[in-house]
C-alpha positions as CSV (number, residue, x, y, z in Angstrom):
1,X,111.4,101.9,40.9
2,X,107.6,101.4,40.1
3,X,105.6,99.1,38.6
4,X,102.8,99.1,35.9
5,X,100.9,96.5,33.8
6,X,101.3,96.0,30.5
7,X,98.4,96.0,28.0
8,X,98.3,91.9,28.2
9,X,98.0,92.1,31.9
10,X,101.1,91.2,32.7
11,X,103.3,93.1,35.7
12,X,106.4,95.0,34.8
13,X,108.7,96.6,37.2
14,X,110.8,99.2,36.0
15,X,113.9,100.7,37.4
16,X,115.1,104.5,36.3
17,X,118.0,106.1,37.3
18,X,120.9,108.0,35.6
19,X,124.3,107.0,34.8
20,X,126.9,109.6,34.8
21,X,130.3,109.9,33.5
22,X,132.9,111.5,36.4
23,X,135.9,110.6,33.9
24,X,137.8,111.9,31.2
25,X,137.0,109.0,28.8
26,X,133.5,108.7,26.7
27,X,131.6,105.4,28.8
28,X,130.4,103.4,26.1
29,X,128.2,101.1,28.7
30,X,127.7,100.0,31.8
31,X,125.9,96.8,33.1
32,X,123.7,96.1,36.3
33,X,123.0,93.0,37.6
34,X,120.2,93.1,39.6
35,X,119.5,90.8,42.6
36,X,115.9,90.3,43.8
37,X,115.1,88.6,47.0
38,X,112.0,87.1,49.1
39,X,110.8,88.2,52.4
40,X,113.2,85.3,53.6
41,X,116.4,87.6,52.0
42,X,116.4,84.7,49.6
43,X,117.4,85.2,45.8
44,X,114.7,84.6,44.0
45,X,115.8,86.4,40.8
46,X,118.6,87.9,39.0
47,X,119.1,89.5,36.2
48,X,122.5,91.3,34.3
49,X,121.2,94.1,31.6
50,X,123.0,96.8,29.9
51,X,121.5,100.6,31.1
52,X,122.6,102.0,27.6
53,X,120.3,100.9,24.7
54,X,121.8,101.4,21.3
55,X,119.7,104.3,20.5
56,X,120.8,106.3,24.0
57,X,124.5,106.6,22.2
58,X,127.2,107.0,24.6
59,X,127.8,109.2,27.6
60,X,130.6,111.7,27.1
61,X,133.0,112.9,30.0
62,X,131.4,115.0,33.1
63,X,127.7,114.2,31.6
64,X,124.8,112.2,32.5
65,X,122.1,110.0,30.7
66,X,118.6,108.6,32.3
67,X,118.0,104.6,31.9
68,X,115.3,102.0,32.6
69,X,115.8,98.8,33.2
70,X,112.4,96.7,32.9
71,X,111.8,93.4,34.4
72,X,108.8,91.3,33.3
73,X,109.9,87.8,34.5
74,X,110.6,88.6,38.5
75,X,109.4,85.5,40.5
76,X,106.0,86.4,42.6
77,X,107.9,85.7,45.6
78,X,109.9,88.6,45.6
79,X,109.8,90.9,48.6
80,X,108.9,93.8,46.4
81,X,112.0,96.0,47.6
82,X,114.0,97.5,46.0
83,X,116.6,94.9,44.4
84,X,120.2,95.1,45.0
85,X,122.1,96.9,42.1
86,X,125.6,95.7,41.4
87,X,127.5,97.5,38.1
88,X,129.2,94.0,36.8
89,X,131.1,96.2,34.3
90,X,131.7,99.6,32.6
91,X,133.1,100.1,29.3
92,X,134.3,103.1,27.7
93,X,135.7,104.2,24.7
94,X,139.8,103.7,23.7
């Protein structure tokens, strides 16, 4: 996780990782939903996204792809830890 500022001045955290395939099936995608709290353990902003963009392509079987997910909208209040990362699904390919 890190953060940067954008060219308009505005904040943008960005999560990287990597996804990676353990099955015998090509994973067309896979979605996060993020959970952001406050110092409080409050939610105070959540957020489902796809890790695969169009242009990544798919992830065959036994491989691995990097993501990012950005987030420019997080509330102020957030306890700037890392959010909780949920997958809310996985697709992959018939």
């Amino acid at each position: 996780m890190k953060a940067t500022d954008s060219y308009v001045g505005q904040r943008i955290i960005e999560i990287e990782g990597r996804s990676r395939n353990t099955g015998d099936r090509m994973l067309e995608s896979v979605e996060i939903y993020s959970i952001f709290y406050d110092a409080y353990g409050q939610l105070v902003f959540a957020k489902t996204r796809g890790d695969r963009q169009p242009e990544d392509g798919r992830i065959e079987p036994r491989r691995h792809k990097s993501f990012r997910l950005p987030f420019d909208e997080i509330s102020p209040n957030w306890n700037e830890k890392m959010p909780q990362l949920v997958i809310a699904s996985v697709t992959f390919s018939t």
